[in-house]
N, C-alpha and C positions, 0 to 999 in steps of 0.2 A: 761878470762871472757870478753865478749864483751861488749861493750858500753853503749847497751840498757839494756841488763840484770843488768850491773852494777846501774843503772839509778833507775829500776825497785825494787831491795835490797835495796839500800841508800832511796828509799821515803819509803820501808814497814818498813825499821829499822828507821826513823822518824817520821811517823807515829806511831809505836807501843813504840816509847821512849817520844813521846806526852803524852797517852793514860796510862804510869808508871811515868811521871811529875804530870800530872793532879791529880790521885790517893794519890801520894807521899802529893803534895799539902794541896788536901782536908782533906787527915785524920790528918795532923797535923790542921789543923784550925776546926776540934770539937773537943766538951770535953770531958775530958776522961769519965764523968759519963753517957754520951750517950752511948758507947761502950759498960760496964757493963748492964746499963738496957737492951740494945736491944739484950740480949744476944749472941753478936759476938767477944768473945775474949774480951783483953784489946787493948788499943789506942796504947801500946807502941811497942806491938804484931804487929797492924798493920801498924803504921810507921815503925819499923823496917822493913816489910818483901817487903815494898812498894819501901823502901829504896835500900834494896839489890838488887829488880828488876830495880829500876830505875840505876841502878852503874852495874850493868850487861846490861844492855838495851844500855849505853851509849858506855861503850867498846863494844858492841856486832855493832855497828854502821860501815857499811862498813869506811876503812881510807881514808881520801883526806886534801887535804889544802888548807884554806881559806887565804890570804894574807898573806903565811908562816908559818902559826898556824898551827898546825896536830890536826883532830877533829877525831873522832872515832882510832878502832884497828884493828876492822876486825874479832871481833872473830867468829867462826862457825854461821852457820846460825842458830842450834838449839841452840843456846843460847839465839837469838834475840825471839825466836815462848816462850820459858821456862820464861825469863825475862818478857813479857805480860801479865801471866799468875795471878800474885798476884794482877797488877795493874786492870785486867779486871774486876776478882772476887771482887776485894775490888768496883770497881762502880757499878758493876751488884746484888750484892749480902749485900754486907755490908752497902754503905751509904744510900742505901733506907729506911732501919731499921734504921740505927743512927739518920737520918734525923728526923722519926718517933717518937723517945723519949726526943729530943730536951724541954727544958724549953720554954713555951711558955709565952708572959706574960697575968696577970691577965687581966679580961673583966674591972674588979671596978678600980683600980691600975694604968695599963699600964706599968707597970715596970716587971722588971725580977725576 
Protein backbone atom coordinates (compact mmCIF):
# COMPACT_ATOMS: atom_id res chain seq x y z
CA UNK A 1 0.00 0.00 0.00
CA UNK A 2 1.34 3.23 -0.76
CA UNK A 3 2.01 6.21 1.24
CA UNK A 4 -0.75 8.35 0.24
CA UNK A 5 -3.42 5.79 0.26
CA UNK A 6 -2.06 4.68 3.60
CA UNK A 7 -2.51 8.40 4.69
CA UNK A 8 -5.95 8.59 3.01
CA UNK A 9 -7.47 5.01 5.23
CA UNK A 10 -5.77 6.17 8.62
CA UNK A 11 -7.70 9.88 8.50
CA UNK A 12 -11.24 7.91 7.13
CA UNK A 13 -10.64 5.29 9.99
CA UNK A 14 -10.31 8.48 12.41
CA UNK A 15 -12.61 10.19 11.18
CA UNK A 16 -15.29 7.54 11.36
CA UNK A 17 -13.91 6.22 14.90
CA UNK A 18 -14.60 10.22 15.99
CA UNK A 19 -18.17 9.99 14.55
CA UNK A 20 -18.62 6.17 16.98
CA UNK A 21 -16.80 8.19 20.18
CA UNK A 22 -19.11 11.06 19.71
CA UNK A 23 -22.30 8.62 19.56
CA UNK A 24 -20.72 6.23 22.26
CA UNK A 25 -20.46 9.60 24.21
CA UNK A 26 -23.79 11.04 23.93
CA UNK A 27 -26.04 8.13 24.46
CA UNK A 28 -24.49 7.55 27.65
CA UNK A 29 -25.00 11.16 28.99
CA UNK A 30 -29.14 10.82 28.44
CA UNK A 31 -31.50 9.32 30.30
CA UNK A 32 -32.61 6.24 30.01
CA UNK A 33 -36.37 7.52 30.18
CA UNK A 34 -35.72 9.64 26.99
CA UNK A 35 -34.93 6.62 25.02
CA UNK A 36 -38.32 4.74 26.25
CA UNK A 37 -40.59 7.94 25.41
CA UNK A 38 -39.10 8.62 22.04
CA UNK A 39 -39.70 5.42 21.11
CA UNK A 40 -36.05 4.18 19.95
CA UNK A 41 -35.13 1.03 21.85
CA UNK A 42 -33.72 1.32 25.47
CA UNK A 43 -30.43 3.43 26.37
CA UNK A 44 -28.57 0.21 27.12
CA UNK A 45 -29.45 -1.18 23.49
CA UNK A 46 -27.86 1.85 22.34
CA UNK A 47 -24.75 2.10 24.46
CA UNK A 48 -24.09 -1.14 23.87
CA UNK A 49 -24.37 -1.26 20.18
CA UNK A 50 -22.38 2.19 20.01
CA UNK A 51 -20.00 0.52 22.08
CA UNK A 52 -19.36 -2.44 19.99
CA UNK A 53 -18.89 -0.04 16.90
CA UNK A 54 -16.70 2.13 18.78
CA UNK A 55 -14.14 -1.19 19.75
CA UNK A 56 -14.60 -2.26 16.28
CA UNK A 57 -13.86 1.30 14.75
CA UNK A 58 -10.83 1.27 16.98
CA UNK A 59 -9.24 -2.05 15.89
CA UNK A 60 -10.55 -1.50 12.53
CA UNK A 61 -7.93 1.76 12.59
CA UNK A 62 -5.05 1.14 9.99
CA UNK A 63 -1.72 0.07 12.68
CA UNK A 64 1.27 2.72 13.23
CA UNK A 65 3.15 3.93 16.23
CA UNK A 66 3.20 6.85 18.18
CA UNK A 67 6.29 7.13 20.42
CA UNK A 68 6.50 3.18 20.59
CA UNK A 69 2.74 2.85 21.46
CA UNK A 70 1.05 0.49 18.75
CA UNK A 71 -2.39 2.34 17.97
CA UNK A 72 -4.87 0.55 15.78
CA UNK A 73 -4.84 -3.37 14.03
CA UNK A 74 -5.57 -2.92 10.71
CA UNK A 75 -8.42 -4.74 10.40
CA UNK A 76 -10.28 -5.00 6.96
CA UNK A 77 -11.44 -2.02 5.59
CA UNK A 78 -15.09 -3.28 5.79
CA UNK A 79 -15.02 -3.32 9.30
CA UNK A 80 -14.04 0.38 9.50
CA UNK A 81 -17.41 1.42 6.72
CA UNK A 82 -19.83 -1.61 9.16
CA UNK A 83 -18.33 -0.08 12.55
CA UNK A 84 -19.87 3.65 11.48
CA UNK A 85 -22.83 2.36 10.97
CA UNK A 86 -24.59 2.29 14.53
CA UNK A 87 -22.64 5.49 15.51
CA UNK A 88 -24.22 7.45 12.40
CA UNK A 89 -27.75 6.09 12.77
CA UNK A 90 -27.58 6.56 16.48
CA UNK A 91 -26.84 10.74 15.63
CA UNK A 92 -28.85 10.90 12.58
CA UNK A 93 -31.78 9.02 13.61
CA UNK A 94 -31.94 8.58 17.47
CA UNK A 95 -30.66 11.55 19.40
CA UNK A 96 -32.87 13.94 17.46
CA UNK A 97 -35.90 12.08 19.15
CA UNK A 98 -34.25 11.72 22.62
CA UNK A 99 -33.33 15.25 22.56
CA UNK A 100 -37.18 15.72 21.80
CA UNK A 101 -38.50 14.09 25.03
CA UNK A 102 -35.92 15.39 27.29
CA UNK A 103 -37.60 16.87 30.79
CA UNK A 104 -37.70 20.35 30.39
CA UNK A 105 -38.04 22.64 33.35
CA UNK A 106 -41.13 24.37 34.53
CA UNK A 107 -42.04 28.11 33.22
CA UNK A 108 -43.38 28.74 37.31
CA UNK A 109 -40.47 26.52 38.86
CA UNK A 110 -37.34 26.56 36.77
CA UNK A 111 -36.37 23.38 38.11
CA UNK A 112 -36.43 19.88 36.79
Amino acid sequence: MGLITFYVFLGLALVGFAIEAWALVDAVRRPAHSFVTAEKRTKVFWVSLTAVGALIGYLAIPGFSVFGVRIGFGLPWLFTLLAVLPGAIYLADVKPEVIRYLRRPGPSTGRW
